[in-house]
C-alpha positions as CSV (number, residue, x, y, z in Angstrom):
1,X,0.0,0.0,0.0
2,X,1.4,3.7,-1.1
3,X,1.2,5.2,2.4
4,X,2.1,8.6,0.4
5,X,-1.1,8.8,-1.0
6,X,-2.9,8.4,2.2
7,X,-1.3,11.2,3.5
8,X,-1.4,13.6,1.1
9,X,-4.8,14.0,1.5
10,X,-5.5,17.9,2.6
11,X,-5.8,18.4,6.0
12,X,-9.3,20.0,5.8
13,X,-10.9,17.2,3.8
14,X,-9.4,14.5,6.3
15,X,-11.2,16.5,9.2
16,X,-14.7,16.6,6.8
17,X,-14.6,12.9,5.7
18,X,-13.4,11.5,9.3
19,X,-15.4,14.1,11.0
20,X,-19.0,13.7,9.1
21,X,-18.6,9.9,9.1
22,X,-18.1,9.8,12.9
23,X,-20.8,12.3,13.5
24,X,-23.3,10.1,11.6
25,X,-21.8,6.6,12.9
26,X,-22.6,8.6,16.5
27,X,-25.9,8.7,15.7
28,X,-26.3,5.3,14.6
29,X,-25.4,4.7,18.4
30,X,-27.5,7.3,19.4
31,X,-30.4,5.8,18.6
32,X,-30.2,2.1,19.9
33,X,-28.8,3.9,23.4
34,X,-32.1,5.9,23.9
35,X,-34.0,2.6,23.4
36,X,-31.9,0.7,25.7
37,X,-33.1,3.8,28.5
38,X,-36.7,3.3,27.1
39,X,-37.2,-0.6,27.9
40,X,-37.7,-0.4,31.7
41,X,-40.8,2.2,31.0
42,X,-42.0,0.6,27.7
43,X,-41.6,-2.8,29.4
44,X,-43.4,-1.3,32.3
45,X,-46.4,0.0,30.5
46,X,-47.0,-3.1,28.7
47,X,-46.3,-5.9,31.5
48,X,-43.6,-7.3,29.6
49,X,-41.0,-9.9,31.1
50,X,-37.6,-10.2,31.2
51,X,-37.3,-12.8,28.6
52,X,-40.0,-10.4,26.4
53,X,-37.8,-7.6,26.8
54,X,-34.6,-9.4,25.6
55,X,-36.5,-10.8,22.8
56,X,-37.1,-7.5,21.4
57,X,-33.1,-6.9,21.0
58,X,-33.0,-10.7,19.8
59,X,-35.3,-9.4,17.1
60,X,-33.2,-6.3,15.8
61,X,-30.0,-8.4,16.3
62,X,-31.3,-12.1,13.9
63,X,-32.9,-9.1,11.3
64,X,-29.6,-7.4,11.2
65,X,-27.5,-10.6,10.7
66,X,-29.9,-11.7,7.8
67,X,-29.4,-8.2,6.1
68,X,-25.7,-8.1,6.7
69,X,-24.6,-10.3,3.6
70,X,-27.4,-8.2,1.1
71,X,-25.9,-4.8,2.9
72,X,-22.6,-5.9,1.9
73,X,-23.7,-7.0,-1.8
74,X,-25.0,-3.3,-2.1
75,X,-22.2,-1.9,-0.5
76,X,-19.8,-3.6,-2.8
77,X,-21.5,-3.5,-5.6
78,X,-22.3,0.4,-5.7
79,X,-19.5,2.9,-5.3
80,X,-21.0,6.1,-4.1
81,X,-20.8,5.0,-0.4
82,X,-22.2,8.9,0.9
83,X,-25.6,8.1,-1.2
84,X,-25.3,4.5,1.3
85,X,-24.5,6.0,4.7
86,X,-27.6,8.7,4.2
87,X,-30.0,5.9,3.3
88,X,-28.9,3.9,6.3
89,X,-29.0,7.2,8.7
90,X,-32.5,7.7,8.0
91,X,-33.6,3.8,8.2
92,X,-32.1,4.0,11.3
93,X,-34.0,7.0,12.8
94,X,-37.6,6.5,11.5
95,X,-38.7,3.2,12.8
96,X,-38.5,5.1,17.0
97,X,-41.1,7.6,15.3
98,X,-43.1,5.1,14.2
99,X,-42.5,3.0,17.4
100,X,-44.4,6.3,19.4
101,X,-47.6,4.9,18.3
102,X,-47.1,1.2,19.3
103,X,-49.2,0.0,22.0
104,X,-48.6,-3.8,20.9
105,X,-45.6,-5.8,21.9
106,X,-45.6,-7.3,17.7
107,X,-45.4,-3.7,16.9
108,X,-42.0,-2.9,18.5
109,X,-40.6,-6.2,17.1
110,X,-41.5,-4.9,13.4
111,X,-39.9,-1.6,14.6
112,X,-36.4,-2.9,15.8
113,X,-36.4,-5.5,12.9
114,X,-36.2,-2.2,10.4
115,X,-34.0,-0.8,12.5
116,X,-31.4,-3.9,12.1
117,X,-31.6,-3.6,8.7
118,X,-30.5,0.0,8.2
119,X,-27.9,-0.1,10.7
120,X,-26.4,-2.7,8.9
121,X,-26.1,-0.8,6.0
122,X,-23.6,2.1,7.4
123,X,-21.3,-0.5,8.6
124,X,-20.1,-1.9,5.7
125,X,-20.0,1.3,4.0
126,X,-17.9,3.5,6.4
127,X,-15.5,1.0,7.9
128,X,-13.5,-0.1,4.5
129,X,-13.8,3.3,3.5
130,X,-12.0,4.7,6.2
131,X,-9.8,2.1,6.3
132,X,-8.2,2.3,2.8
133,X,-8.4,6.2,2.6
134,X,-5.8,6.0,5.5
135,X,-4.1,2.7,5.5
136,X,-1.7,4.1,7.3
137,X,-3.5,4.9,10.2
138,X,-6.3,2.4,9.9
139,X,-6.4,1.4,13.8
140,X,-6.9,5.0,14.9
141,X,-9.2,6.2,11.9
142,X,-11.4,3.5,12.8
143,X,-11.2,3.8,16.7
144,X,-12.0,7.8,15.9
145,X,-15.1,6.1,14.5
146,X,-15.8,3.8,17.0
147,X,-15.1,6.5,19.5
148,X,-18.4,8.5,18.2
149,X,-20.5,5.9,18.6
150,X,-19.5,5.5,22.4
151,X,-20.2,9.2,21.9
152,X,-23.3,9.3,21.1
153,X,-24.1,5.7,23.3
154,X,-22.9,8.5,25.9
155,X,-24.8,11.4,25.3
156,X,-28.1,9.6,24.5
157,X,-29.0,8.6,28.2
158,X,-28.2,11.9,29.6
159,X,-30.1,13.9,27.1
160,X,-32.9,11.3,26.6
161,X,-33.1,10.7,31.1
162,X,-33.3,14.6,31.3
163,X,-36.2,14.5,29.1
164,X,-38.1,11.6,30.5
165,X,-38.0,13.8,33.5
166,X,-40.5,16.2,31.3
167,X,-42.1,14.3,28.9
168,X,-43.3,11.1,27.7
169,X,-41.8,7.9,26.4
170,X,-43.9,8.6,23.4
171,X,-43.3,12.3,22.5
172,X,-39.0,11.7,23.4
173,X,-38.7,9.4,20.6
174,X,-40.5,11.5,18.0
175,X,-38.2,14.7,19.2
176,X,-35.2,12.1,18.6
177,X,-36.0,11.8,14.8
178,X,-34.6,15.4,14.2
179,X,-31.3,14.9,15.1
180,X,-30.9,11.9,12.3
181,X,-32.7,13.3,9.7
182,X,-30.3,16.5,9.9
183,X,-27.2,14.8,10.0
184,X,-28.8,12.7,7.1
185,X,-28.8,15.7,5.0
186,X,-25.5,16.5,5.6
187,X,-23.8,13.6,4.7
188,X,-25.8,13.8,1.4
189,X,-25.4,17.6,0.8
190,X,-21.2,17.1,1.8
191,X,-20.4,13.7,1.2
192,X,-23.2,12.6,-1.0
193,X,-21.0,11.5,-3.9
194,X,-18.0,10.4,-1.9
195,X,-16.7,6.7,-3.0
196,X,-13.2,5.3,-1.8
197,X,-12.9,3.0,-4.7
198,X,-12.4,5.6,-7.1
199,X,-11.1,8.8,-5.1
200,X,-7.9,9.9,-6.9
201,X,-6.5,10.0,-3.3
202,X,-6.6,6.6,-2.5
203,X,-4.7,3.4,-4.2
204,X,-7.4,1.0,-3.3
205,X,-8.2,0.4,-7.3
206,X,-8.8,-3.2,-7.3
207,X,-9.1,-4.6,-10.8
208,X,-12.0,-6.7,-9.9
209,X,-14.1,-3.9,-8.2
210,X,-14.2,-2.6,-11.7
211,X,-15.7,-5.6,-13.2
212,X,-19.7,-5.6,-13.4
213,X,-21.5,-7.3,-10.4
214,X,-22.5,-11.1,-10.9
215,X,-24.8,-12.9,-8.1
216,X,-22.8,-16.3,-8.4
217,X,-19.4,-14.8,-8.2
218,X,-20.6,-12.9,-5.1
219,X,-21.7,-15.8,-3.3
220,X,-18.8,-17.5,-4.4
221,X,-16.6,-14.7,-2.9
222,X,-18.4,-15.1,0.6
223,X,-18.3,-18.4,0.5
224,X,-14.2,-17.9,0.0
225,X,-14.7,-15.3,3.1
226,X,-16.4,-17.7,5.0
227,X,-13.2,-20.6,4.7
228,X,-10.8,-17.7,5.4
229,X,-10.0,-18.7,8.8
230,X,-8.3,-15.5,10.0
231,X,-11.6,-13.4,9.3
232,X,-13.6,-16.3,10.8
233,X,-11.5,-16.4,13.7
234,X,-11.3,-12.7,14.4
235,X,-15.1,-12.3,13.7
236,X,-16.0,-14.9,16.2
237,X,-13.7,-13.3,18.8
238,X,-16.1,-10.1,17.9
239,X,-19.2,-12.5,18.7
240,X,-17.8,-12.9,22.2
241,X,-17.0,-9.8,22.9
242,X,-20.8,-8.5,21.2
243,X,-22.3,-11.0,24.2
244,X,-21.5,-9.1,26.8
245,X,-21.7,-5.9,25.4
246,X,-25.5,-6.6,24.4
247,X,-25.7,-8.3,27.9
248,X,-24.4,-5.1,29.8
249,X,-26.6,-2.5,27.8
250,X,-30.0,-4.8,28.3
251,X,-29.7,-5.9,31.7
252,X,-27.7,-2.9,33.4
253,X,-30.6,-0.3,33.2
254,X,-33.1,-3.0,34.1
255,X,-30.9,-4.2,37.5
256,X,-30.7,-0.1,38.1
257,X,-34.6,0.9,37.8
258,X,-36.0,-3.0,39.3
259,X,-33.1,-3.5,41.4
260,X,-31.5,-0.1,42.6
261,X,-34.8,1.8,42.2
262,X,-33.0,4.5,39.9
263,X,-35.0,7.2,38.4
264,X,-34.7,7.5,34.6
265,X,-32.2,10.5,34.5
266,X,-30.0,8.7,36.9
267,X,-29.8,5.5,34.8
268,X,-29.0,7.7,32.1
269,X,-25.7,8.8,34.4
270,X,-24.9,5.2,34.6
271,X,-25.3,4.5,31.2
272,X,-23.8,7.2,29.9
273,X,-20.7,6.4,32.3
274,X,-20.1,3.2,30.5
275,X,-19.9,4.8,27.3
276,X,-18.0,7.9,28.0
277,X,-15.3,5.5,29.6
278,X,-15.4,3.5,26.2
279,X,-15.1,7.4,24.6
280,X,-11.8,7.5,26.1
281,X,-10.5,4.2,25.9
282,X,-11.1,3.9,21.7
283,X,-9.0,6.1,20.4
284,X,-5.7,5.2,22.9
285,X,-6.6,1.4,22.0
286,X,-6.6,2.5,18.9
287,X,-3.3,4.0,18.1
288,X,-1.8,1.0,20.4
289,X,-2.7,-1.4,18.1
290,X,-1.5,0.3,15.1
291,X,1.6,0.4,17.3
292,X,1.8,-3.0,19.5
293,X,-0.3,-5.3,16.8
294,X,-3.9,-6.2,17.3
295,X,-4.1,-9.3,19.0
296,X,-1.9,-7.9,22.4
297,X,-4.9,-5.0,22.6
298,X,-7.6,-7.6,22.2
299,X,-6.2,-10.1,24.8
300,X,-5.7,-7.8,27.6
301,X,-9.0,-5.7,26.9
302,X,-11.2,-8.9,27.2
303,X,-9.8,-10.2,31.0
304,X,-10.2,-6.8,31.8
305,X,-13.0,-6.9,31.0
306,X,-14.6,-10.1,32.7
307,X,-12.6,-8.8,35.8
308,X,-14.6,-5.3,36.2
309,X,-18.0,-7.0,35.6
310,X,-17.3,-9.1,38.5
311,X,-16.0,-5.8,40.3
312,X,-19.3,-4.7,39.5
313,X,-20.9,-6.7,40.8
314,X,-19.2,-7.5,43.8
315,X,-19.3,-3.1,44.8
316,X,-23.0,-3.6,44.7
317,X,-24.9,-0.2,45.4
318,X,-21.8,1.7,46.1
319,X,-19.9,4.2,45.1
320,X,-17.8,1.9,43.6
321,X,-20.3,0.2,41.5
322,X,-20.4,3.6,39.5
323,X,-16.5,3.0,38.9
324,X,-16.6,0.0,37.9
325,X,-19.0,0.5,35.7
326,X,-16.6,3.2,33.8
327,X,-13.9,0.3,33.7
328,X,-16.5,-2.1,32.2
329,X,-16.9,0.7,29.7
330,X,-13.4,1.6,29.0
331,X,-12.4,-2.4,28.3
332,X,-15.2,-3.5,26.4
333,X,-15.3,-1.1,23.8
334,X,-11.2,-0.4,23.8
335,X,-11.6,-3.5,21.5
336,X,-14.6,-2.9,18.9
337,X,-12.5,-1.3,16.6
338,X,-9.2,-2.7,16.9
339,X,-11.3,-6.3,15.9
340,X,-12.6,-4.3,12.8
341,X,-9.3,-3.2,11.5
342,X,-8.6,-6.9,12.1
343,X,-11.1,-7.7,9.8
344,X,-10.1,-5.2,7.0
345,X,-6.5,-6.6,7.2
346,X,-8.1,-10.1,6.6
347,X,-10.1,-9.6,4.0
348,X,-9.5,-8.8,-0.2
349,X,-9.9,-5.3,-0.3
350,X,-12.4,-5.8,-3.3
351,X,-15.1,-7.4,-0.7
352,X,-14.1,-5.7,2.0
353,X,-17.8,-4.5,2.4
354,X,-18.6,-8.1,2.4
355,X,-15.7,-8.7,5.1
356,X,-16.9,-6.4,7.3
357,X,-20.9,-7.8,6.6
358,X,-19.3,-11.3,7.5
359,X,-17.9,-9.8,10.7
360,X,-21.2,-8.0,11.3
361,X,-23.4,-10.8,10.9
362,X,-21.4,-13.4,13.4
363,X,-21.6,-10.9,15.5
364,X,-25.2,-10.3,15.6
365,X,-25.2,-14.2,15.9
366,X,-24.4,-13.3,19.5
367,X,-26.1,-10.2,20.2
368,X,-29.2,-11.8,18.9
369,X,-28.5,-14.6,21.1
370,X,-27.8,-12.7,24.5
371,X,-30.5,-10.6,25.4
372,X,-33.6,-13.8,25.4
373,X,-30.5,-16.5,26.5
374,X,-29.9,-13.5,29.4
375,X,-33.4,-12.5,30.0
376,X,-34.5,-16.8,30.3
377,X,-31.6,-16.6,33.2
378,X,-32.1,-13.5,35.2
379,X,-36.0,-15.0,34.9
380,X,-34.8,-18.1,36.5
381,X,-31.8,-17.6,38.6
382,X,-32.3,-13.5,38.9
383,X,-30.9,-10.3,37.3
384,X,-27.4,-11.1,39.1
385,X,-26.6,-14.0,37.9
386,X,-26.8,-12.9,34.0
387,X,-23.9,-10.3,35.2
388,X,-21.5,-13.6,36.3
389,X,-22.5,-15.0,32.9
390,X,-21.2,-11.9,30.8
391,X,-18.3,-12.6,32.8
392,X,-17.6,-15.9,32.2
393,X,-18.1,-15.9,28.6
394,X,-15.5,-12.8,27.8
395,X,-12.8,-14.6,29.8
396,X,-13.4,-17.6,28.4
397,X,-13.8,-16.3,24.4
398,X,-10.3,-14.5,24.7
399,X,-9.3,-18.4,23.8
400,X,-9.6,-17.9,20.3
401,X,-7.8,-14.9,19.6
402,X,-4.9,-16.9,20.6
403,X,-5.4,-18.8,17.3
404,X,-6.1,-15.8,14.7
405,X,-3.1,-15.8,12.3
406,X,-1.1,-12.1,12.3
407,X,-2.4,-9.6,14.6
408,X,1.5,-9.4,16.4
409,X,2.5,-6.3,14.8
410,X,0.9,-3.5,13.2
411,X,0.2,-4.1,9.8
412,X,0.7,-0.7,7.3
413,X,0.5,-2.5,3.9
414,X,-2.1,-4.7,2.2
């Protein structure tokens, strides 16, 4: 990879293309964050249980990993990638207006099935993007990314608990459209036409991205993704790690409104806490991994991790539970993006939408799985005991990403 031509990108259009593209991954975040606040008082309202609730997140999560593979078709096959990430902005937003009129549980599911599918769409759109407009810097370009979507995971509960305090479940997430549907326009007004497969910028001209699309040599591509162990490998590590993420975000504001007797705003603290922490943490894990490899970032973020949920829950309703909870945040998203640079770097750069859809779409394997396999447990054996299991299962998972081929050293060319 010509480094060079990374770099010579101006200054002011590296700040626009980064900047926008973070902004609008932030609100892809933002989104899913103020539901997450919402469950306890939709789940409330409607008598729902625990396993009901998680099943609702199940939903989004088995929708999204269908649509991953078609996203990643579209994303490959069609180079304007701007036109894609305004399209998957506004999928993302309009289903929580729509949701303000549900008073039925089969309702919400239709709703967070539509909102896996557009969220599905941005990934594989900004991440190879990013990734081979500065090869030299994937890790940190990425984790700049990644970093805006803890962002807005961060913002959302404090804005969105401040104005449960005045308003209705119902009228918050029809305010919350606005926000998407102007950062929508943006990105199609600024970035509209922007495509990384043929900016003069970037040498990421693959000779077969130029070749007209064909449905059998797609499937035959994934099918080559899908024996390519080091992308297997790393996007099961993902899996893992997307377990107890979806765990944490479900379960934690349900253990601090049932369990703690929190009032929305101060959930929104909490949860906003987490992702703040996991703000930080992205961009340092980031750059480390561009300078250490990926694998010694991964390792060490996921024991951390298991060890500060157990911290967790050990502090109990302390002072220290509120710590912990930052920790939690800071480990388990340090990782996200280093995993998706592994990805990239495992992948042909002409399907690297379809690498990152692969990636995706194990890992919404697990996130589809968690919330009802959680829910069915803290139903049985209580809310605590899903918390040990989150634990357990990040510990354990780091296993694999002993075996991932590569990931040592930083990795500059393709």
């Amino acid at each position: 990879m010509n480094t060079a031509a990374a770099t010579a990108i101006p200054r002011a259009q590296y700040v626009k293309e980064v900047g926008l593209i973070s902004v609008g991954h932030g609100l892809t975040h933002w989104y899913p964050a103020t539901f997450y606040l919402l469950l306890p008082l939709i789940g409330k309202e409607l008598g729902l249980t625990y396993t009901q609730i998680g099943f609702i997140l199940t939903v989004q999560h088995v929708v999204g990993a269908i649509a991953n593979l078609p996203g990643g078709a579209v994303v490959d096959a069609y180079g304007k990638k701007g036109y894609l990430l305004t399209l998957a902005l506004f999928w993302i937003g309009m289903p929580y207006a729509v949701m303000s009129m549900a008073h039925s549980y089969w309702v919400l599911l239709v709703c967070m099935a539509l909102v896996g599918i557009g969220n599905n769409i941005w990934h594989p759109a900004a991440i190879p993007m990013l990734a081979y407009r500065y090869p030299d810097r994937k890790g940190f370009v990425l984790s700049v990314h990644g970093m805006f979507g803890n962002l807005g995971e961060a913002l959302a509960p404090l804005v969105i608990g401040a104005l449960l305090t005045w308003y209705s479940w119902r009228t918050v997430v029809v305010m919350n459209v606005v926000p998407g549907v102007a950062m929508a326009t943006m990105i199609l007004i600024l970035l509209g036409a922007l495509s990384a497969a043929k900016d003069s910028h970037a040498d990421d001209i693959n000779a077969k991205a130029a070749q007209p699309w064909s449905a059998r040599q797609y499937i035959a591509d994934v099918v080559s993704l899908l024996r390519n162990k080091a992308l297997m490998l790393v996007s099961v590590s993902a899996m893992v790690r997307s377990v107890t993420q979806s765990g944490i975000l479900t379960f934690l504001p349900l253990y601090l409104a049932y369990e703690l007797g929190y009032n929305p705003f101060l959930v929104g603290v909490c949860m906003a806490v987490l992702q703040i922490a996991g703000f930080a943490a992205s961009p340092v894990a980031g750059h480390l991994s561009d300078k250490w490899g990926r694998r010694r970032v991964v390792m060490s973020s996921m024991v951390l991790t298991g060890v500060t949920i157990i911290g967790m829950i050990v502090a109990g309703n302390s002072v220290w539970f509120v710590v912990f909870v930052g920790l939690v945040g800071s480990f388990l998203y340090a990782m996200r993006s280093v995993l998706q640079a592994w990805a990239v770097e495992c992948t042909p750069r002409h399907l690297a939408g379809t690498g990152v859809a692969v990636q995706f779409s194990v890992t919404a394997i697990g996130s589809s799985m968690a919330p009802a396999m959680f829910g069915m447990i803290a139903d049985a054996r209580g809310i605590f005991a899903t918390f040990y299991v989150m634990a357990a299962t990040i510990i354990v998972g780091n296993l694999l990403v002993i075996f991932v081929p590569g990931g040592d050293r930083a990795r500059k060319t393709q």
